[in-house]
C-alpha positions as CSV (number, residue, x, y, z in Angstrom):
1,X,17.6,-9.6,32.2
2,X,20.3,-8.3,34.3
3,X,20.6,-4.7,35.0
4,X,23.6,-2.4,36.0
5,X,25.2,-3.6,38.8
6,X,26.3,-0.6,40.1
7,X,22.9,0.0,41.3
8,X,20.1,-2.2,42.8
9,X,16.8,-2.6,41.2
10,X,13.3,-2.8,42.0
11,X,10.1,-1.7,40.4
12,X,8.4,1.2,41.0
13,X,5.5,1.5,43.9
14,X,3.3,4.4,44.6
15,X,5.2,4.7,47.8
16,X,7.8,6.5,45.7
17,X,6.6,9.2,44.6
18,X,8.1,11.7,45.9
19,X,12.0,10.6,45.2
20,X,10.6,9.6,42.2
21,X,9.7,13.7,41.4
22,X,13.3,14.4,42.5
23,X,14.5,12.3,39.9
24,X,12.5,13.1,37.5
25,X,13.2,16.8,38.1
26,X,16.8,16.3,38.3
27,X,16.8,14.3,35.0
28,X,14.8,16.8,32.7
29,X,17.1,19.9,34.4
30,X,20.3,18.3,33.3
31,X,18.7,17.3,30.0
32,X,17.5,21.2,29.5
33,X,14.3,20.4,28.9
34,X,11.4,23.3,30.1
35,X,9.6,21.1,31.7
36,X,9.3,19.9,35.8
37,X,6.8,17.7,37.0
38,X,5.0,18.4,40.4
39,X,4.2,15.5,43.1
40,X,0.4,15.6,42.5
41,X,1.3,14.6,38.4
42,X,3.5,11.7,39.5
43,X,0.9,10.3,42.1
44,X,-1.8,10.0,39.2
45,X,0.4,8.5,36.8
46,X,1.4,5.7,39.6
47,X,-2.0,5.5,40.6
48,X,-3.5,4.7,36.3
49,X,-4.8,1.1,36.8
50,X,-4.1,0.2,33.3
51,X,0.1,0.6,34.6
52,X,1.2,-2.6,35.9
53,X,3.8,-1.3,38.3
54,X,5.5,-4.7,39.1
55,X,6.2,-5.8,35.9
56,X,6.7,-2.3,33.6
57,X,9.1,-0.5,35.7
58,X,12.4,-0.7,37.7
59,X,14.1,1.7,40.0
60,X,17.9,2.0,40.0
61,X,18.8,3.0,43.7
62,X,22.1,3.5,45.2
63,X,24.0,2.2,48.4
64,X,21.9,4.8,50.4
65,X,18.2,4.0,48.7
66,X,18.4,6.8,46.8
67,X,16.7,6.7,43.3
68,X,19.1,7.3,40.4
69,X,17.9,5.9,37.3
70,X,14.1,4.4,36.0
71,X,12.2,3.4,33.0
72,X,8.4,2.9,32.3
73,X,6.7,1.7,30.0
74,X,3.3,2.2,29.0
75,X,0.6,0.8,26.6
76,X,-2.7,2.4,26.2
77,X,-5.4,1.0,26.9
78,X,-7.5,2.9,23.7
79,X,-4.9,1.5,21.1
80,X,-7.0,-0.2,18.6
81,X,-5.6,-0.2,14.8
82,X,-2.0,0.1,16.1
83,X,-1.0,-1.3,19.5
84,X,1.8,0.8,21.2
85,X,4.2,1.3,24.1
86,X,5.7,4.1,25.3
87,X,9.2,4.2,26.9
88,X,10.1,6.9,29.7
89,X,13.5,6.7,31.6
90,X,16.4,8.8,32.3
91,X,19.9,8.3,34.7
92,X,20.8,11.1,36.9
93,X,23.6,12.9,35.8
94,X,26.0,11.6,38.2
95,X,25.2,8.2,36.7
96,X,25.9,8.7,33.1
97,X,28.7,7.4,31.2
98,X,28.6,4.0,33.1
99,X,26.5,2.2,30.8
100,X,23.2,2.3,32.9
101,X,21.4,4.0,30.2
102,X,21.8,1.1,27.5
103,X,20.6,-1.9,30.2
104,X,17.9,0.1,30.9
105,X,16.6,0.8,27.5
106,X,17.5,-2.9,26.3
107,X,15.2,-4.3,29.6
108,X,12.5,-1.9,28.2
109,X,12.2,-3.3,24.3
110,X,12.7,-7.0,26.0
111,X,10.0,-6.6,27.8
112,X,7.8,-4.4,25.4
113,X,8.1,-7.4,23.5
114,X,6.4,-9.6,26.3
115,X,3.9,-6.7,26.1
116,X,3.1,-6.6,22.7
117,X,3.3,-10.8,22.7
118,X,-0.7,-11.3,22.1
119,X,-1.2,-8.8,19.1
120,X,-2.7,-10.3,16.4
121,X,-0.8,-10.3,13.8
122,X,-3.0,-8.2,11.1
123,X,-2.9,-5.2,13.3
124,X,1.1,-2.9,13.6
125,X,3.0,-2.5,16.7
126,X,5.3,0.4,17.4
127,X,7.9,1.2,20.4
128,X,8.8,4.5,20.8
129,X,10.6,7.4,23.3
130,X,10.5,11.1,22.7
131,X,13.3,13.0,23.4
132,X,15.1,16.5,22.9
133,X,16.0,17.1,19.3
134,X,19.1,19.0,20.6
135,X,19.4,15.5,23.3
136,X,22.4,14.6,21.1
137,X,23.3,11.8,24.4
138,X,20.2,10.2,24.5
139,X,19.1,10.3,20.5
140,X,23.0,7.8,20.2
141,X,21.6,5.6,23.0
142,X,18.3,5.1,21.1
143,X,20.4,4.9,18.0
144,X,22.3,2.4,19.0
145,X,19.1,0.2,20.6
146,X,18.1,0.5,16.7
147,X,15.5,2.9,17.4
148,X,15.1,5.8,14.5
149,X,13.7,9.5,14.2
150,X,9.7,8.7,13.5
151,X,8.3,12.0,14.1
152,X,8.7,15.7,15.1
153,X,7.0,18.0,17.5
154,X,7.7,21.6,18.1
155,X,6.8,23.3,21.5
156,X,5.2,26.7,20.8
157,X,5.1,29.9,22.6
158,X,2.6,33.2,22.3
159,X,3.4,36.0,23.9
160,X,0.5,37.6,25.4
161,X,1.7,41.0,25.9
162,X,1.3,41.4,21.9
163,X,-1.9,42.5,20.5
164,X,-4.3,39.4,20.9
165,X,-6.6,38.4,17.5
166,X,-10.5,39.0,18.1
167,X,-12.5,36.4,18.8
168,X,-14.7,35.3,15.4
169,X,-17.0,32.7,16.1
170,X,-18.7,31.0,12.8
171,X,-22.5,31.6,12.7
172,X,-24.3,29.4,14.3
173,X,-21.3,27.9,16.7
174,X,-22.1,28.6,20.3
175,X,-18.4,28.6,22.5
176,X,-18.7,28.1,26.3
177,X,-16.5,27.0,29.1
178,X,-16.0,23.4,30.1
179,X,-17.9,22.0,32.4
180,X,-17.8,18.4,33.7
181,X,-21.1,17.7,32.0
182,X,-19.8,18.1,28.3
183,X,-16.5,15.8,29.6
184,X,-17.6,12.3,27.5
185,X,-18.9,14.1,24.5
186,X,-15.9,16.1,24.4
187,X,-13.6,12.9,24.1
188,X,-16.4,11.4,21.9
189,X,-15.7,14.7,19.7
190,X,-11.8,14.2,20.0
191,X,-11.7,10.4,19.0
192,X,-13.7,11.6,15.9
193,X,-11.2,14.9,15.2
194,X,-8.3,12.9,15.5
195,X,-9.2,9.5,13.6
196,X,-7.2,10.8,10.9
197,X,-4.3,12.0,12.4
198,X,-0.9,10.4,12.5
199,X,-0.6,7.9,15.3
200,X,-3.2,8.5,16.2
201,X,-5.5,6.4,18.6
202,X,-8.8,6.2,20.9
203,X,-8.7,7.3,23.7
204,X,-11.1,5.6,26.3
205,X,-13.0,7.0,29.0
206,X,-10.5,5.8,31.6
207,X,-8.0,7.4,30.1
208,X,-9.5,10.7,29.4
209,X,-10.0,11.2,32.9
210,X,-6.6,10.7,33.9
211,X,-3.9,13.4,34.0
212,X,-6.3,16.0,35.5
213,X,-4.5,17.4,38.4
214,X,-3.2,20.2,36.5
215,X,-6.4,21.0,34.3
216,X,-7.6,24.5,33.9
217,X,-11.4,24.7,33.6
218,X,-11.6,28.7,33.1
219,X,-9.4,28.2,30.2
220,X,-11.2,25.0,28.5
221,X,-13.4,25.6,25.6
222,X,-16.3,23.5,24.4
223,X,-18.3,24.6,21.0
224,X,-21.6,23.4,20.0
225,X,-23.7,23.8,16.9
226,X,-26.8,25.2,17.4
227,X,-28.1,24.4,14.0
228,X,-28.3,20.7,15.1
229,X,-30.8,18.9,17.3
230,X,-28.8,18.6,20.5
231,X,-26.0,21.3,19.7
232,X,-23.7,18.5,19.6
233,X,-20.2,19.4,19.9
234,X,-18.4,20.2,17.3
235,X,-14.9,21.1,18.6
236,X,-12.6,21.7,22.0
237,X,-9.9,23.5,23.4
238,X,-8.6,22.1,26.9
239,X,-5.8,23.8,29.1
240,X,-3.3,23.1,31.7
241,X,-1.7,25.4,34.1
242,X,2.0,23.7,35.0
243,X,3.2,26.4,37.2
244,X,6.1,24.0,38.0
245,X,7.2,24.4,34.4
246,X,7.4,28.4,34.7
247,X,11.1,28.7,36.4
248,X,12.6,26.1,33.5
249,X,10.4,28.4,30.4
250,X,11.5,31.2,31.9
251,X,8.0,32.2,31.9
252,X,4.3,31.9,33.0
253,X,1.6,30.6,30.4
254,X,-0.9,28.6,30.2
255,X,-0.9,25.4,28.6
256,X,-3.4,24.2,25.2
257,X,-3.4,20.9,25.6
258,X,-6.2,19.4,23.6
259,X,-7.6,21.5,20.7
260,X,-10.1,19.7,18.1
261,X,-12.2,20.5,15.2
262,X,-14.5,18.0,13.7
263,X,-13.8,17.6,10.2
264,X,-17.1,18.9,9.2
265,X,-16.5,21.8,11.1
266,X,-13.2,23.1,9.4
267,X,-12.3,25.5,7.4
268,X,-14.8,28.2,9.0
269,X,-12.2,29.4,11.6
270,X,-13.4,27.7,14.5
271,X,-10.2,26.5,15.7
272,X,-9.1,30.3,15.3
273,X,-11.8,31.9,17.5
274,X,-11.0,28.4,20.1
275,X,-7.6,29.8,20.3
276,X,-8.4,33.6,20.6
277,X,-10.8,33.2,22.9
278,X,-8.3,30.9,25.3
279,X,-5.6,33.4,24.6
280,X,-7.6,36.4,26.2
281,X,-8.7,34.4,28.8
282,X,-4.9,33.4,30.0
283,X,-3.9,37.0,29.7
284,X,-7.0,38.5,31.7
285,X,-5.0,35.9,34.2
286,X,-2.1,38.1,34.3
287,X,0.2,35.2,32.7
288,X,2.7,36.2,30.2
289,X,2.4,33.5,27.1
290,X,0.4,30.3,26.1
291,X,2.3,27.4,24.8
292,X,0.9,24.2,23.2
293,X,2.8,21.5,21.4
294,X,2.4,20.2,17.8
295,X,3.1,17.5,15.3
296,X,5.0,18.9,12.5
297,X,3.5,17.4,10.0
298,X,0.0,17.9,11.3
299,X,-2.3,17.4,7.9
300,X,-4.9,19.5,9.4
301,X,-2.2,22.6,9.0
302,X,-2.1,23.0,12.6
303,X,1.7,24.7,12.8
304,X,0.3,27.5,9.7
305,X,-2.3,28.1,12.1
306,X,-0.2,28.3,15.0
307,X,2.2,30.6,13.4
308,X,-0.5,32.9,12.2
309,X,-2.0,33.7,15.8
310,X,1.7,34.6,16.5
311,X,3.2,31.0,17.9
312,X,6.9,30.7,17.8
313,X,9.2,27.6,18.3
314,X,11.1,27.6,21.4
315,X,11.9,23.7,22.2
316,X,11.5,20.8,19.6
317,X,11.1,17.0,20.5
318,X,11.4,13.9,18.2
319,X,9.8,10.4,18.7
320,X,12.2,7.6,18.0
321,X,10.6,4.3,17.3
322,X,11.1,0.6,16.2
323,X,8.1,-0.3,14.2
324,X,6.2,-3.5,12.7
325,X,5.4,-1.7,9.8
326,X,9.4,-0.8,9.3
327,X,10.0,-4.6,9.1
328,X,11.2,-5.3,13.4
329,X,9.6,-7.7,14.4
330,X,9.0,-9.0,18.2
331,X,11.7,-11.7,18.3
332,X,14.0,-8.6,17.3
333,X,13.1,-6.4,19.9
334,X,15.1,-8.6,22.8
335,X,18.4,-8.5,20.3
336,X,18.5,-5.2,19.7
């Protein structure tokens, strides 16, 4: 497929990291979003060897080799009941309005396609981008690709200068820091949390351990049961600390990335002493809020609980997808 020709394109190589972070940067500040990556997050994402750099990715670069426009796609490798890609691009702002946007998005469905080519035909496919839900630009573009609103996320915020709840562990639940030794049961524990959440998909042990650079031990959480031979575990909390993302907030925090509850665990208000405990421990930090992010329609209740620990809404996102299940099929996605 032929790009934008007022750019030339390549694919991506680790190589380009850093312009790649200045990009990146410069994309999500001119789309308002409160997020910024930092160098060591975009050197493991090039590095995950399930990414196939020469073939899922191009680089738009100017006359001077300067980056100005990318896409990526990736599948994961866990994906087992539903096979998916994910779509990440953006155009510098300088570059908008020229049409490099829709080439970019129509090479990434053509060769999701080409991706997807060897599912069987029992099992559902879905493309899909997240973006803004106040990106009115980029929510036309995926419009017009015949993408559509799937699902909705809210970005939550706690302050942590507010009185913080007490921490109520059930009986017989023992809560501990992470350590690297409860790592594969604690993904073992999330696969069985999440099997029946939206969307939701294993994840394997490759691709647990990816995305780490950022992790915050002191503020992960591992819970066992005591009552059971083993005291296997029985739910998680794991943080980030994205100090990049503080100037664009607004804000220090800490980050609640992972938080899980075996099913036969809920309803005893495990997640709730999870969360009070992480919360003290980011404020004895000295940081001002914890944020976390959250489906909307979460059928565990998530958001109540959220809301109840004092969480407030300050940034939403929405996934636009084309789906099998929605009637596309792969032939349509190199038309659309």
């Amino acid at each position: 497929m032929q790009l934008h020709p007022d750019l030339t394109w390549r694919a991506v190589t680790p190589a380009d990291a850093p312009a790649l972070l200045r990009l990146f940067n410069a994309v999500e500040e001119a789309d308002a979003q409160p997020y910024r990556m930092a160098l060591p997050e975009v050197e493991d994402m090039l590095a995950e060897p399930w990414r196939d750099l020469a073939r899922d990715t191009v680089l738009g670069v100017d006359a001077t080799g300067t980056p100005r426009a990318y896409m990526t796609l990736v599948a994961p490798p866990g994906d087992t009941s539903e096979k998916r890609v994910f779509l990440d691009g953006g155009v510098e702002q300088e570059w908008r309005g020229r049409g490099v946007g829709r080439t970019l998005v129509a090479w990434a469905l053509a060769r999701s396609a080409e991706m997807l080519a060897g599912t069987s035909a029992d099992v559902p496919w879905r493309v899909g981008v997240i973006c803004g839900t106040e990106d009115e630009r980029s929510q036309r573009l995926f419009t017009r690709a015949g993408l559509a609103p799937l699902r909705w996320y809210a970005s939550l915020k706690r302050d942590l200068a507010d009185p913080l709840p007490d921490v109520r562990v059930p009986d017989g639940i023992r809560l501990a820091e992470w350590t690297p030794g409860d790592d594969e049961e604690v993904r073992q524990a999330h696969n069985a949390a999440f099997a029946d959440h939206w969307g939701s998909q294993p994840i394997s042990a490759e691709d647990w351990a990816s995305g780490r650079t950022m992790f915050a031990p002191a503020w992960s959480l591992v819970a066992r049961d005591t009552t059971q031979p083993g005291e296997p575990v029985v739910g998680y909390l794991l943080s980030d600390r994205f100090e990049e993302d503080w100037p664009a907030q607004g804000f220090t925090s800490g980050y609640l990335s992972r938080l899980g509850v075996l099913r036969s665990q809920r309803g005893r208000g495990l997640a709730t002493a999870l969360l009070a405990e992480a919360l003290h421990r980011i404020a004895a930090d000295g940081l001002e809020a914890a944020t976390l992010g959250v489906d909307t329609a979460n059928p565990t209740g998530a958001f109540r609980l959220y809301e109840s620990l004092g969480f407030v809404e300050y940034h939403g996102e929405v996934l636009y997808a084309v789906t099998s299940t929605g009637g596309a099929r792969l032939d349509d996605l190199a038309t659309l």
